[in-house]
N, CA, C and O atoms as a MOPAC input file, in Angstrom:
PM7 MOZYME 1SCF
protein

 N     13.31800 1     6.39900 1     2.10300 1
 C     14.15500 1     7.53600 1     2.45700 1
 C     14.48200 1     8.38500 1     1.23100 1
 O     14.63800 1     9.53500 1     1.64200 1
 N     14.64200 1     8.33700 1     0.01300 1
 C     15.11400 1     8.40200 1    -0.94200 1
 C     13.32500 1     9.67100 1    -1.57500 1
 O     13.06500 1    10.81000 1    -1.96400 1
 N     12.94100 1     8.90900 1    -1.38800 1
 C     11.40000 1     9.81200 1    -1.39600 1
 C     11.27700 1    10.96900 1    -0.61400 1
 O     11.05200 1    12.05700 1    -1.14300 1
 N     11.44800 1    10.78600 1     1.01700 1
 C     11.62400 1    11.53600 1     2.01700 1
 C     12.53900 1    13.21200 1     1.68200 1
 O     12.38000 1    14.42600 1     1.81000 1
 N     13.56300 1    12.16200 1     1.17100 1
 C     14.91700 1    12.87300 1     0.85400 1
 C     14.86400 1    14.39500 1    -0.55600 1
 O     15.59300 1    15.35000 1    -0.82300 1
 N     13.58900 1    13.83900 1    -1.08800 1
 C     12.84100 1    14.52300 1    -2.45900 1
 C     12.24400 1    15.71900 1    -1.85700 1
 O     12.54900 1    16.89900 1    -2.02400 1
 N     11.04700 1    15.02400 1    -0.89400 1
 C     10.21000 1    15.77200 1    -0.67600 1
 C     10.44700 1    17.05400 1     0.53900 1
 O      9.80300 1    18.02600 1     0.93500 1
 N     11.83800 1    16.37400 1     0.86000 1
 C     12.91700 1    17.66200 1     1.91200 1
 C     13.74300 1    18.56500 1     1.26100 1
 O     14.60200 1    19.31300 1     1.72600 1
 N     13.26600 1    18.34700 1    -0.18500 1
 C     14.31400 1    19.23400 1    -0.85500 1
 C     14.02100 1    20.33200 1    -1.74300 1
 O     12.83200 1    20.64500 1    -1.78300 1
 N     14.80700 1    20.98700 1    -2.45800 1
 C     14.89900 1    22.35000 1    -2.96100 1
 C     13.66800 1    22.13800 1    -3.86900 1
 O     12.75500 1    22.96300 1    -3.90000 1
 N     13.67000 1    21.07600 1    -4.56300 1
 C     12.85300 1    21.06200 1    -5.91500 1
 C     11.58200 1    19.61200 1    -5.34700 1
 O     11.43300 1    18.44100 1    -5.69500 1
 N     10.98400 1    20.40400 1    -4.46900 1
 C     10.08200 1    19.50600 1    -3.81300 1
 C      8.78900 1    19.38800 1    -4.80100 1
 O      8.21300 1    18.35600 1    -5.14600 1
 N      8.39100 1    21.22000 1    -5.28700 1
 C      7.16200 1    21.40500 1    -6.23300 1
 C      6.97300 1    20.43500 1    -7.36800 1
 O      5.93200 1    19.99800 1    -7.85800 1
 N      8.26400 1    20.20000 1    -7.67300 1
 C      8.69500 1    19.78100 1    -9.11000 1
 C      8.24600 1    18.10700 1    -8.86300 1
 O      7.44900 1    17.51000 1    -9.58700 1
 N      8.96300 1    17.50300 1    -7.65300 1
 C      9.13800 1    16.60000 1    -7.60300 1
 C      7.32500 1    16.33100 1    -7.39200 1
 O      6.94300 1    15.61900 1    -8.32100 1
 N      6.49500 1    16.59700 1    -6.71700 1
 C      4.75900 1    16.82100 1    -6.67300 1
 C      4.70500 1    16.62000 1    -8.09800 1
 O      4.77300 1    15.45000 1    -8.47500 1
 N      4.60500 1    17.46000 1    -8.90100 1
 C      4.06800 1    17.75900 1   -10.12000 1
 C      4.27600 1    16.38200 1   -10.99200 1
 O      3.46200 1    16.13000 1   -11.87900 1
 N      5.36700 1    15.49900 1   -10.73300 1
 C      5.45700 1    14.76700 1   -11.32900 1
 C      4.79500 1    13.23500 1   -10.78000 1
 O      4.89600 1    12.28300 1   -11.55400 1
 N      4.28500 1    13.07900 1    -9.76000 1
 C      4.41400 1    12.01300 1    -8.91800 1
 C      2.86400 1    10.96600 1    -9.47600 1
 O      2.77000 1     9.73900 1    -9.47300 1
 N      1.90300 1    11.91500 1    -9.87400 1
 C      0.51000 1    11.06100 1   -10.16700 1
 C      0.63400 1    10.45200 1   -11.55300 1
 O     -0.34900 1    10.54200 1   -12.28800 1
 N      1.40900 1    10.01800 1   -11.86700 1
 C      1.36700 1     9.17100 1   -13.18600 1
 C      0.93900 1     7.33400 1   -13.02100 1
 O      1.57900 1     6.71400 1   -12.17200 1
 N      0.48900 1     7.01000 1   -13.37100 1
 C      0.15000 1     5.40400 1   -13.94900 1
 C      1.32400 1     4.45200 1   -14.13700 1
 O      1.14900 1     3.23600 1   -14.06300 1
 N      2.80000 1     5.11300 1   -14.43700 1
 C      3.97300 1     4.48100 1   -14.52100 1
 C      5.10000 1     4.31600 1   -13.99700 1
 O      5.19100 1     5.31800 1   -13.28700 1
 N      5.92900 1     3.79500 1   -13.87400 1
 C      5.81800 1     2.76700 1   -14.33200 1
 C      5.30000 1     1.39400 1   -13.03600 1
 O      5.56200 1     1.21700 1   -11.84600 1
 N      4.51600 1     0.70300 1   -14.00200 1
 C      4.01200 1    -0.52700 1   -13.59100 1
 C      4.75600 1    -1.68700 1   -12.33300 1
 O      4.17700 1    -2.29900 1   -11.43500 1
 N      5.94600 1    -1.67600 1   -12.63400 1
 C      6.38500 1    -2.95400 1   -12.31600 1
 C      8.14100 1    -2.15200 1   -11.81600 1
 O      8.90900 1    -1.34700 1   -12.34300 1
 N      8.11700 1    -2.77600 1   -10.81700 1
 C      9.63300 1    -2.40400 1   -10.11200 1
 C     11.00800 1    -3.08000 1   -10.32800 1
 O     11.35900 1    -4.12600 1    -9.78300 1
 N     11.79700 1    -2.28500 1   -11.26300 1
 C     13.10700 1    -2.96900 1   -11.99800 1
 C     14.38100 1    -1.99400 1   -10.58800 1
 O     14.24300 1    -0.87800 1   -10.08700 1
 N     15.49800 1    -3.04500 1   -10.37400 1
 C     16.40200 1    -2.26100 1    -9.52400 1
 C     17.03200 1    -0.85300 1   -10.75800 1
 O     17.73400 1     0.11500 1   -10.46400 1
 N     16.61900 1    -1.12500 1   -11.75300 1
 C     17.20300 1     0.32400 1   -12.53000 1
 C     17.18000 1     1.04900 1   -12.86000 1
 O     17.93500 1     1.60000 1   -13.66100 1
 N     16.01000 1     1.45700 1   -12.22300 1
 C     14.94400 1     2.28700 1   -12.11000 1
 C     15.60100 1     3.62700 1   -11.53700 1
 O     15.92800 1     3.77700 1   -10.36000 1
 N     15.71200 1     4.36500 1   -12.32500 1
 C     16.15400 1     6.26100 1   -11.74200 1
 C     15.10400 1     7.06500 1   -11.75700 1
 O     13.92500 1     6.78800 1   -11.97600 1
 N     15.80800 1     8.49300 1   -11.41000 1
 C     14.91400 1     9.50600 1   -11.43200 1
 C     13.60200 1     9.63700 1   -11.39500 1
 O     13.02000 1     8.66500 1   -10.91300 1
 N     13.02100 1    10.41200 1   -11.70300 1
 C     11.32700 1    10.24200 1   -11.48700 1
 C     10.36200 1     9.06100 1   -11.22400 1
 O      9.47400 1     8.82200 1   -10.40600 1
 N     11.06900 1     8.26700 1   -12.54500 1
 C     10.45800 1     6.35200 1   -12.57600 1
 C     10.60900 1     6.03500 1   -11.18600 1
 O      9.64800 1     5.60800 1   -10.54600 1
 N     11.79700 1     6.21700 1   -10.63700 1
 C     11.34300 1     5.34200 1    -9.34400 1
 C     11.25600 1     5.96400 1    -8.40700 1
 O     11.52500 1     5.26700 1    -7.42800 1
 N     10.91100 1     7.37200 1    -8.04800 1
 C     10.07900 1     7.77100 1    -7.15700 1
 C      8.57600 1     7.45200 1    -7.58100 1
 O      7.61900 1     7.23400 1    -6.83800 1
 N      8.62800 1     7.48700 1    -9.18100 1
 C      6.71000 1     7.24500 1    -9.17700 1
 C      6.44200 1     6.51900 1    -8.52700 1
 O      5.66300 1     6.72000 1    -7.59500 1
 N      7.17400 1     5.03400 1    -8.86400 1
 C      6.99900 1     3.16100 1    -8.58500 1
 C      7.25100 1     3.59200 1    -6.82100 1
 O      6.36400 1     3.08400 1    -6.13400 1
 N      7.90000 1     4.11200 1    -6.30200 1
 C      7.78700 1     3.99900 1    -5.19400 1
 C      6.77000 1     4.76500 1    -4.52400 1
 O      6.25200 1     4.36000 1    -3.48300 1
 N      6.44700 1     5.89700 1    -5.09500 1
 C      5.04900 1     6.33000 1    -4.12500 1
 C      3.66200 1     5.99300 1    -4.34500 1
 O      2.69200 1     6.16500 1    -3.60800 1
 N      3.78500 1     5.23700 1    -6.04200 1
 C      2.72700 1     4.59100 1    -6.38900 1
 C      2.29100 1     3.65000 1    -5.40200 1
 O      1.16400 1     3.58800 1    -4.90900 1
 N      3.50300 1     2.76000 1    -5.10000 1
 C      3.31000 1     1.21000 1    -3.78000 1
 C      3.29800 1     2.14300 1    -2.65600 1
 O      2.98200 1     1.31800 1    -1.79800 1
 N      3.40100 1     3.21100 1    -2.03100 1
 C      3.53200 1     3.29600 1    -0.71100 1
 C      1.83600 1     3.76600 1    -0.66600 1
 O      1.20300 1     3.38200 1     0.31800 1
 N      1.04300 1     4.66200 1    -1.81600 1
 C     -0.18800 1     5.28000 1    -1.74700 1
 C     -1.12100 1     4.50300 1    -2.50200 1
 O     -2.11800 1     4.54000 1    -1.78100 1
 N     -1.47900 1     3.67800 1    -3.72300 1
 C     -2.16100 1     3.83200 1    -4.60600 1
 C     -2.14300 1     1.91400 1    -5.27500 1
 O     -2.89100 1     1.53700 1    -6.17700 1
 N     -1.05600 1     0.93800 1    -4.51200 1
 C     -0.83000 1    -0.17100 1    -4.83100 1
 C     -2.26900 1    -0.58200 1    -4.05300 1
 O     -2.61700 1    -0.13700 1    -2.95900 1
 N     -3.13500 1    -1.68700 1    -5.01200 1
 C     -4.09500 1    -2.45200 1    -4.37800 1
 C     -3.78300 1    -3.96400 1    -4.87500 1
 O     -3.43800 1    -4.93400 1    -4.19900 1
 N     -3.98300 1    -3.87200 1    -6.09500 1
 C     -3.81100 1    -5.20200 1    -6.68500 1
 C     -2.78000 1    -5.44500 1    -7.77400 1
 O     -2.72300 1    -4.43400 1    -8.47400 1
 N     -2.02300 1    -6.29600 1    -8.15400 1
 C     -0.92200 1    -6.94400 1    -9.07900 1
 C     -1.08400 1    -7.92000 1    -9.89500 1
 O     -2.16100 1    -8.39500 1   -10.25500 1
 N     -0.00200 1    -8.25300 1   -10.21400 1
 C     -0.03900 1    -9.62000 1   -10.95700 1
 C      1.10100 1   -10.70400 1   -10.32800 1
 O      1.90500 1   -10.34400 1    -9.46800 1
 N      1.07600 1   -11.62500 1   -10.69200 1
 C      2.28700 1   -12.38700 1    -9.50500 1
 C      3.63400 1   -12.40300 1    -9.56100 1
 O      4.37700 1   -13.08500 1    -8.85500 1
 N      4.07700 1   -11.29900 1   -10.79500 1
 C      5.41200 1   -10.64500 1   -11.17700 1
 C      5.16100 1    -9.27300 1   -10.72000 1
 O      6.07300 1    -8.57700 1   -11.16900 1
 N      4.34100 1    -8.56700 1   -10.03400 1
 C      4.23500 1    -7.80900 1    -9.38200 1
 C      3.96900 1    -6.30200 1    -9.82200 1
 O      4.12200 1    -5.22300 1    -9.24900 1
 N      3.48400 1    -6.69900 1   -11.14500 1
 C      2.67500 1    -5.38300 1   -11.84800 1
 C      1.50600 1    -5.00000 1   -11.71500 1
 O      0.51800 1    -5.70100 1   -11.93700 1
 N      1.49700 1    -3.63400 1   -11.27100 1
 C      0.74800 1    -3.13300 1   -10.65800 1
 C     -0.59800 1    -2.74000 1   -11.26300 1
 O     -0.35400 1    -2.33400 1   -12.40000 1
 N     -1.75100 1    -2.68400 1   -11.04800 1
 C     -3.08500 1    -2.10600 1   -11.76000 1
 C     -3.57500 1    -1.12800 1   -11.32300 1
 O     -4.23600 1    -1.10800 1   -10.28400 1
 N     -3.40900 1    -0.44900 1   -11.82100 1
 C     -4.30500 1     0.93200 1   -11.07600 1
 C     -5.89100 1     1.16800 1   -11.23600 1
 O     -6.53800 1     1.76800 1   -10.37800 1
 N     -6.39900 1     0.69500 1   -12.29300 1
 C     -8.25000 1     0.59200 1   -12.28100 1
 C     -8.62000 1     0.03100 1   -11.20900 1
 O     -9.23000 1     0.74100 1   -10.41000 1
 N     -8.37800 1    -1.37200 1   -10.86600 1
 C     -8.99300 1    -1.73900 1    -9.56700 1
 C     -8.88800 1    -1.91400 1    -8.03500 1
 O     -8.09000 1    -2.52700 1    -7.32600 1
 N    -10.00500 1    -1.14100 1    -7.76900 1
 C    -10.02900 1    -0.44000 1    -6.19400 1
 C    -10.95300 1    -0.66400 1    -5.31500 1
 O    -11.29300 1     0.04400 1    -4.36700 1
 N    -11.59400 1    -2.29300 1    -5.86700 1
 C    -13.10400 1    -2.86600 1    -4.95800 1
 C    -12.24900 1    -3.80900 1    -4.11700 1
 O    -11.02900 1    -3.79100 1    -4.27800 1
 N    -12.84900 1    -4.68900 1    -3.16900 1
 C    -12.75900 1    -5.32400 1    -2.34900 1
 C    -12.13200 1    -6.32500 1    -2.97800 1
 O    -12.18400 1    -6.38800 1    -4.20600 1
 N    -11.19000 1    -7.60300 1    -1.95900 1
 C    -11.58300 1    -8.37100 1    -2.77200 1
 C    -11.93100 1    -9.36300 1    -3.09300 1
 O    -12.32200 1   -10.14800 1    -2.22900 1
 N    -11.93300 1    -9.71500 1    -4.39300 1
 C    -12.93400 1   -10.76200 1    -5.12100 1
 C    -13.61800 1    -9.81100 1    -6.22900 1
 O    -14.40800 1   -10.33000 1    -7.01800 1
 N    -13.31700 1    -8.34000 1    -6.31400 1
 C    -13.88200 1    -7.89000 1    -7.55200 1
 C    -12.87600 1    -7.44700 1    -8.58900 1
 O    -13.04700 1    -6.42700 1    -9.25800 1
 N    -11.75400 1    -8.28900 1    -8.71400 1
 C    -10.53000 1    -7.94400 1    -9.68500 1
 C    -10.69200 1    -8.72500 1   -10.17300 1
 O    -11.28100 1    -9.62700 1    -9.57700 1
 N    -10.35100 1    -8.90600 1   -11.37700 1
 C     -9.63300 1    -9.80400 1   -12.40400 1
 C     -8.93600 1   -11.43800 1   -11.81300 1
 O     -8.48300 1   -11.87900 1   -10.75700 1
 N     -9.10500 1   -11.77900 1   -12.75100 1
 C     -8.22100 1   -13.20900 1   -11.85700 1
 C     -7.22600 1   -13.17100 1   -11.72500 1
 O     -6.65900 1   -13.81400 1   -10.84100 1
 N     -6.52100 1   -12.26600 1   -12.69800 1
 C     -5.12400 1   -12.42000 1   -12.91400 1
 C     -4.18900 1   -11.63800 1   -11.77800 1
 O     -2.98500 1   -11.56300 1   -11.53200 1
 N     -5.32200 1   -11.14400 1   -11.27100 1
 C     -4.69000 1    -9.59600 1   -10.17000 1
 C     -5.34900 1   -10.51500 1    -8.69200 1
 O     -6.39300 1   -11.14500 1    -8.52300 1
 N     -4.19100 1   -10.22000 1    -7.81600 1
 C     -4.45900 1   -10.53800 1    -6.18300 1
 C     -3.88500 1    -9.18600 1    -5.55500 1
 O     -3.06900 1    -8.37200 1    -5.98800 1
 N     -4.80500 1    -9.27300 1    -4.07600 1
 C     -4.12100 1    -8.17100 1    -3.35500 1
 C     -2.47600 1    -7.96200 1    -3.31200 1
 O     -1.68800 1    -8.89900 1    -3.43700 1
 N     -2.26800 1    -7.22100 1    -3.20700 1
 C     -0.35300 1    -6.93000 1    -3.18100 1
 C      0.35200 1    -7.63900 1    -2.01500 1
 O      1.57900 1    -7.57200 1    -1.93700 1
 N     -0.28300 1    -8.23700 1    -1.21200 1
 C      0.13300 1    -8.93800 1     0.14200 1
 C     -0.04300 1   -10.48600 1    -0.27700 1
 O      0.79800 1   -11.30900 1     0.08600 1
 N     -0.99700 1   -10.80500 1    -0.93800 1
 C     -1.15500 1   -12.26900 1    -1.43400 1
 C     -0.27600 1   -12.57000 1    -2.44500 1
 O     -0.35700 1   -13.73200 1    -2.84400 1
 N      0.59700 1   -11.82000 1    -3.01400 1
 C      1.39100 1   -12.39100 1    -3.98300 1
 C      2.48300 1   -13.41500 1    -3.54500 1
 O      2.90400 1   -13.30800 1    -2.39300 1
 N      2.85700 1   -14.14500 1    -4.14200 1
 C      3.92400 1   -15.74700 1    -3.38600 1
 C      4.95600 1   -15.12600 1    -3.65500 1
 O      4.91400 1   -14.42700 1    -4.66700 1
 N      6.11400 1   -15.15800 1    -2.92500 1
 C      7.37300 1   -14.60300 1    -2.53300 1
 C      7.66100 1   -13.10300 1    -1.98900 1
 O      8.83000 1   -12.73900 1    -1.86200 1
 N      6.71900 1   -12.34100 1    -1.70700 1
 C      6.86300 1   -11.21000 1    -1.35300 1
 C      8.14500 1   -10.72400 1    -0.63200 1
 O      8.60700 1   -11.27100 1     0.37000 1
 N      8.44900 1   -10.09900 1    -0.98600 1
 C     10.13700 1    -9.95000 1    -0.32300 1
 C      9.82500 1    -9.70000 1     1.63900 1
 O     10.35900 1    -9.97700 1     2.71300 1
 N      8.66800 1    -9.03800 1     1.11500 1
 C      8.53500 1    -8.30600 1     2.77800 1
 C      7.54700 1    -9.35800 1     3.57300 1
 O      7.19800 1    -9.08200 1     4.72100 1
 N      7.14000 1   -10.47800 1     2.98300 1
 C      6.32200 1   -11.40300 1     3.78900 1
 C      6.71900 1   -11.98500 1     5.33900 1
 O      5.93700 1   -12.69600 1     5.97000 1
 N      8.00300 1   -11.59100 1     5.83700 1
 C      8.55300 1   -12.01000 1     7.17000 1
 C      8.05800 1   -10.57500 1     7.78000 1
 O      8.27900 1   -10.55500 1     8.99100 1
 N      7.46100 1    -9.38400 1     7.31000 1
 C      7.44000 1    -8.12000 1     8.46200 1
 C      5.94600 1    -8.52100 1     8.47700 1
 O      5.26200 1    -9.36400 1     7.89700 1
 N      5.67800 1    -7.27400 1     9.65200 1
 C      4.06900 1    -7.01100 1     9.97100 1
 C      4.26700 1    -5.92100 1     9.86900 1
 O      5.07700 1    -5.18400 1    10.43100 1
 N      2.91400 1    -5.61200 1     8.52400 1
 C      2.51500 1    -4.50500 1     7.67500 1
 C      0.84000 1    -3.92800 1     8.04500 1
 O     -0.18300 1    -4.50000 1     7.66800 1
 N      0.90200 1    -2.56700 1     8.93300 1
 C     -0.18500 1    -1.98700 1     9.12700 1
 C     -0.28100 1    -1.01600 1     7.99500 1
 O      0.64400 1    -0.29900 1     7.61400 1
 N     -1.32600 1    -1.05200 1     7.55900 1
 C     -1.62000 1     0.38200 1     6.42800 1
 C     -2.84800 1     0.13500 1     6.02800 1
 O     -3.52100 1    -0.86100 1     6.29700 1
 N     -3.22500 1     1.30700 1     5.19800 1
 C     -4.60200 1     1.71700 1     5.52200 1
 C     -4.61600 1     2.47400 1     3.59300 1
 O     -3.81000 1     2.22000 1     2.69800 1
 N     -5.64700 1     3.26000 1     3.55300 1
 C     -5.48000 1     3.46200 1     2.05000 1
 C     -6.30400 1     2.67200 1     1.27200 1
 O     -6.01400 1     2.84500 1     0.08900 1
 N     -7.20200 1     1.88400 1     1.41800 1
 C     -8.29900 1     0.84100 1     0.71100 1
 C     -9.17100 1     0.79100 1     1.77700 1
 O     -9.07600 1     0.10600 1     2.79600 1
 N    -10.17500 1     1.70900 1     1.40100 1
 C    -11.43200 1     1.91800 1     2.47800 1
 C    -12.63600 1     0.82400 1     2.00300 1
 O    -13.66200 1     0.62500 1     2.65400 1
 N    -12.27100 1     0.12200 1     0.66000 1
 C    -13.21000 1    -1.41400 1    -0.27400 1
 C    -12.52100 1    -2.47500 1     0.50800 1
 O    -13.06400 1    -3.48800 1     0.95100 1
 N    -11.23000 1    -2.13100 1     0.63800 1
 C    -11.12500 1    -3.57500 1     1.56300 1
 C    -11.68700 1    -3.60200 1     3.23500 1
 O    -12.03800 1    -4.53800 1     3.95400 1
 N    -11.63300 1    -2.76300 1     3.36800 1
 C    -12.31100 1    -2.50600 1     5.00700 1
 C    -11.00300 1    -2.64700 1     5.97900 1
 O     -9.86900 1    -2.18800 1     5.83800 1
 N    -11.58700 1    -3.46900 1     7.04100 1
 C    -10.50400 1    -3.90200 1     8.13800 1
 C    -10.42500 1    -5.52000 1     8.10300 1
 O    -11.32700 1    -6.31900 1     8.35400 1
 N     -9.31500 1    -5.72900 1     7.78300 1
 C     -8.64800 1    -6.96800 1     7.21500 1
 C     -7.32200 1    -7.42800 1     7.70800 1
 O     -6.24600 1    -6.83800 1     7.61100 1
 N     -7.66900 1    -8.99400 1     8.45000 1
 C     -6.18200 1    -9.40700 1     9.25700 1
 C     -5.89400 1   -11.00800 1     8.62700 1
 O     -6.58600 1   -12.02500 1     8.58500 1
 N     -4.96000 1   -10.78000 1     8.31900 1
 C     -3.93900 1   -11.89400 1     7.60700 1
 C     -2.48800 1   -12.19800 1     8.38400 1
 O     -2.20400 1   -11.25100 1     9.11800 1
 N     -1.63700 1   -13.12200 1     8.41000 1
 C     -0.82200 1   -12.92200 1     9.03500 1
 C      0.38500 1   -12.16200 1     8.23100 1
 O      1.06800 1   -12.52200 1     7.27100 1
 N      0.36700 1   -10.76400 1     9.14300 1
 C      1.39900 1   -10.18800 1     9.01700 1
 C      1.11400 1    -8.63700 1     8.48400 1
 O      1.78900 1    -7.64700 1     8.20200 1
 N     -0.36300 1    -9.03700 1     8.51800 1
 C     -1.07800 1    -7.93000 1     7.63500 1
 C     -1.92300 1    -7.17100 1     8.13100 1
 O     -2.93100 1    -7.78700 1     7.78600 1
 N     -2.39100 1    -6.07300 1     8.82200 1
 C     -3.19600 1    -5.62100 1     9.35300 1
 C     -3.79200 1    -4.31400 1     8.55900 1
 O     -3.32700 1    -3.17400 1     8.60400 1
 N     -4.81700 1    -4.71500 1     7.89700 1
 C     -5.30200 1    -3.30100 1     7.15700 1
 C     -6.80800 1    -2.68400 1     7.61900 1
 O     -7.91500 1    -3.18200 1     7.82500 1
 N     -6.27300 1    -1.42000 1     7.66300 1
 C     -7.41800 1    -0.60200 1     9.10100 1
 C     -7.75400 1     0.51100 1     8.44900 1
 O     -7.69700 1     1.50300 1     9.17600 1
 N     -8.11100 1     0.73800 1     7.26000 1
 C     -8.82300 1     1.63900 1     6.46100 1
 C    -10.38600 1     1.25200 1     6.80800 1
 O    -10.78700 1     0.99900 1     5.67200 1
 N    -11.41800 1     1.06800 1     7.60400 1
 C    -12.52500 1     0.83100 1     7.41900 1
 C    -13.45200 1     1.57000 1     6.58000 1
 O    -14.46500 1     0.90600 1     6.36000 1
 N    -13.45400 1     2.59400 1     6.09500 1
 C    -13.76200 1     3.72300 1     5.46100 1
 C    -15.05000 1     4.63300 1     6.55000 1
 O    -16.26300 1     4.44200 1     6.63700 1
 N    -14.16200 1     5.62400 1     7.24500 1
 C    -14.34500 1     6.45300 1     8.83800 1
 C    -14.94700 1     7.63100 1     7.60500 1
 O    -16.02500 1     8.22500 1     7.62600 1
 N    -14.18400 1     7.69100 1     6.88300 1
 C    -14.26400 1     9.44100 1     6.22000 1
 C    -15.67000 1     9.03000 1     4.97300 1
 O    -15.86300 1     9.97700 1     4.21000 1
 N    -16.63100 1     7.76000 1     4.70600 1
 C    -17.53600 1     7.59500 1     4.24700 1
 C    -18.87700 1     7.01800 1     5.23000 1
 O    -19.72700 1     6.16600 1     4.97200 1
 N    -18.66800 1     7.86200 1     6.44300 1
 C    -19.91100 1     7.15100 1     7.33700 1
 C    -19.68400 1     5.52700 1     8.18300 1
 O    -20.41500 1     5.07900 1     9.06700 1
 N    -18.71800 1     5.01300 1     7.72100 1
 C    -18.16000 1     3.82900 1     8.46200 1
 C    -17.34400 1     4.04900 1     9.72000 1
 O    -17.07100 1     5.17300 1    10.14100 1
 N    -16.99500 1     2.99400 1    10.26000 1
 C    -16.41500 1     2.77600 1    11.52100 1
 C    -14.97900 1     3.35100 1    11.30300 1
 O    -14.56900 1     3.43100 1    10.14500 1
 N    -14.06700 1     3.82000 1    12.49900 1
 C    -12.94600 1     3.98800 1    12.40200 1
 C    -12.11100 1     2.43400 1    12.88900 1
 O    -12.66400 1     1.35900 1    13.11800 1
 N    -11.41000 1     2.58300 1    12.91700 1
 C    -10.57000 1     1.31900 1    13.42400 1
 C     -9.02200 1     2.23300 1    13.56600 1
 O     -8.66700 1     3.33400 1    13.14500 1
 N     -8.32000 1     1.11500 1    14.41100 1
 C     -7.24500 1     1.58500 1    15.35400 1
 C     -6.54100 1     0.31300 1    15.64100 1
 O     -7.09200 1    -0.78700 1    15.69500 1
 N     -5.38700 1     0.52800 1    15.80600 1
 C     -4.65300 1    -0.59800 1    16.29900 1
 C     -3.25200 1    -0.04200 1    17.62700 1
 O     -2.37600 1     0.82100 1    17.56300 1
 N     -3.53000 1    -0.74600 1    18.39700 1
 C     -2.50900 1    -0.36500 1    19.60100 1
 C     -1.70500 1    -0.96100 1    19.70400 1
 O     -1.86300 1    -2.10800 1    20.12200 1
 N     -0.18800 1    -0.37800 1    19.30700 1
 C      0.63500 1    -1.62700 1    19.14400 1
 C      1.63700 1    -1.18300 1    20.35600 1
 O      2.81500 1    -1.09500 1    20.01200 1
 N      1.44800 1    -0.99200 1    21.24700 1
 C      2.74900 1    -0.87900 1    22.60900 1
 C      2.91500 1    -2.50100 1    22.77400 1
 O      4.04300 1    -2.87700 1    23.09200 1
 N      2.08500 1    -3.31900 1    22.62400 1
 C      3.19100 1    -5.10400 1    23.21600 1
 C      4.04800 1    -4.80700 1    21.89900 1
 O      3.94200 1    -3.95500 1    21.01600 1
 N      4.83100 1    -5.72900 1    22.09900 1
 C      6.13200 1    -6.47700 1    21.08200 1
 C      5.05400 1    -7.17300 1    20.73400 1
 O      4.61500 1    -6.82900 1    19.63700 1
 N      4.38500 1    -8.14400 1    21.33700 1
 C      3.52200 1    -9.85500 1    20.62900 1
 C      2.52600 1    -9.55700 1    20.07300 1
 O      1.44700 1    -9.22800 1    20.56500 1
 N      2.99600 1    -9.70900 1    18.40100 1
 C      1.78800 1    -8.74800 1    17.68700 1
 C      0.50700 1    -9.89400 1    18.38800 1
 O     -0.44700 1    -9.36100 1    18.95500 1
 N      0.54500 1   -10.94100 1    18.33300 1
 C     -0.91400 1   -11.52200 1    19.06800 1
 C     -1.66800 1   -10.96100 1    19.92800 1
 O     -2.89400 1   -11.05700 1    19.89900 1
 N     -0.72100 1   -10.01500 1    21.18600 1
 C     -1.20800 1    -9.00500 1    21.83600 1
 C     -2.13500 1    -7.73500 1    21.31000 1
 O     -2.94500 1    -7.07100 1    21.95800 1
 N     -1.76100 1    -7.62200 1    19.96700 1
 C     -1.83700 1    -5.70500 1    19.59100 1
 C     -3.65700 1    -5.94300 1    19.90400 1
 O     -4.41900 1    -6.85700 1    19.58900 1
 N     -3.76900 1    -5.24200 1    20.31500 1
 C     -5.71700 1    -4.49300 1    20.36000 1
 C     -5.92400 1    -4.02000 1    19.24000 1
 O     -5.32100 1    -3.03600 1    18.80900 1
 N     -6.98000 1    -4.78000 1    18.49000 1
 C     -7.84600 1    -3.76600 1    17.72300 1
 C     -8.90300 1    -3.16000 1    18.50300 1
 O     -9.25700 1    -3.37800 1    19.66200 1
 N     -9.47700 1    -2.09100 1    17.34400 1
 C    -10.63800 1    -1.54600 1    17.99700 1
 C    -11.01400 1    -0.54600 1    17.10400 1
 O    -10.29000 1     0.40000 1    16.79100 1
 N    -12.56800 1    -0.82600 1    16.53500 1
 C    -13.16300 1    -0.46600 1    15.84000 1
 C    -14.54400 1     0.09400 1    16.62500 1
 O    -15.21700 1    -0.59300 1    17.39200 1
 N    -14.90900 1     1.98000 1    16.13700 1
 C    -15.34500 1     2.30400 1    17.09900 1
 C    -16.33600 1     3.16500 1    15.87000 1
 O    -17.25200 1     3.90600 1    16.22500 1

């Protein structure tokens, strides 16, 4: 919301101009101004892989198994705060379409000659939701 709240506002250009930076890495609660809109639109657009303190890498953007050892997807990290929700998102067209529990990622890459994919979520029982890759 706090992002939202930026990008609804007077100094929206400003707030753009600043947003594609590399930094900061790693998410501290003390984080102000710009820093943590970066850190936050960095993870909402551009997060693939981490470290298991939860610093972020921005070079690697293959599938995976082609990172570093030290780096796992951002969903495989142990304690994830958000590991009790179910997280659809899309944004890694190397990872494809990928289901984990809790995790549904549906980037197949549509906009490079690949399949689209879709997810229908009207049940409540995510066991229910339909995929469908077309």
């Amino acid at each position: 919301s706090e992002v939202e709240d930026a990008l609804r506002g007077v100094g929206y250009e400003e707030f753009l101009a600043q947003m594609f930076v590399n930094a900061p890495l790693c998410w501290r609660d003390n984080l102000t101004g710009y820093d943590r809109f970066c850190f936050i639109v960095n993870c909402l657009t551009r997060i693939r892989f981490c470290t298991e303190y939860g610093v972020i890498s921005f070079t690697e953007k293959g599938p995976i198994g082609s990172q570093p050892i030290e780096l796992s997807p951002w969903f495989n990290i142990p304690n994830r705060r958000n590991a009790d929700l179910n997280i659809v998102f899309g944004h890694w067209s190397a990872l494809g379409y990928h289901r984990a529990p809790g995790i549904f990622a549906i980037d197949s890459g549509c906009v490079w000659g690949n399949r689209l994919t879709a997810i229908m979520l009207e049940t409540p029982n995510i066991s229910d939701w339909s995929i469908s890759v077309a």
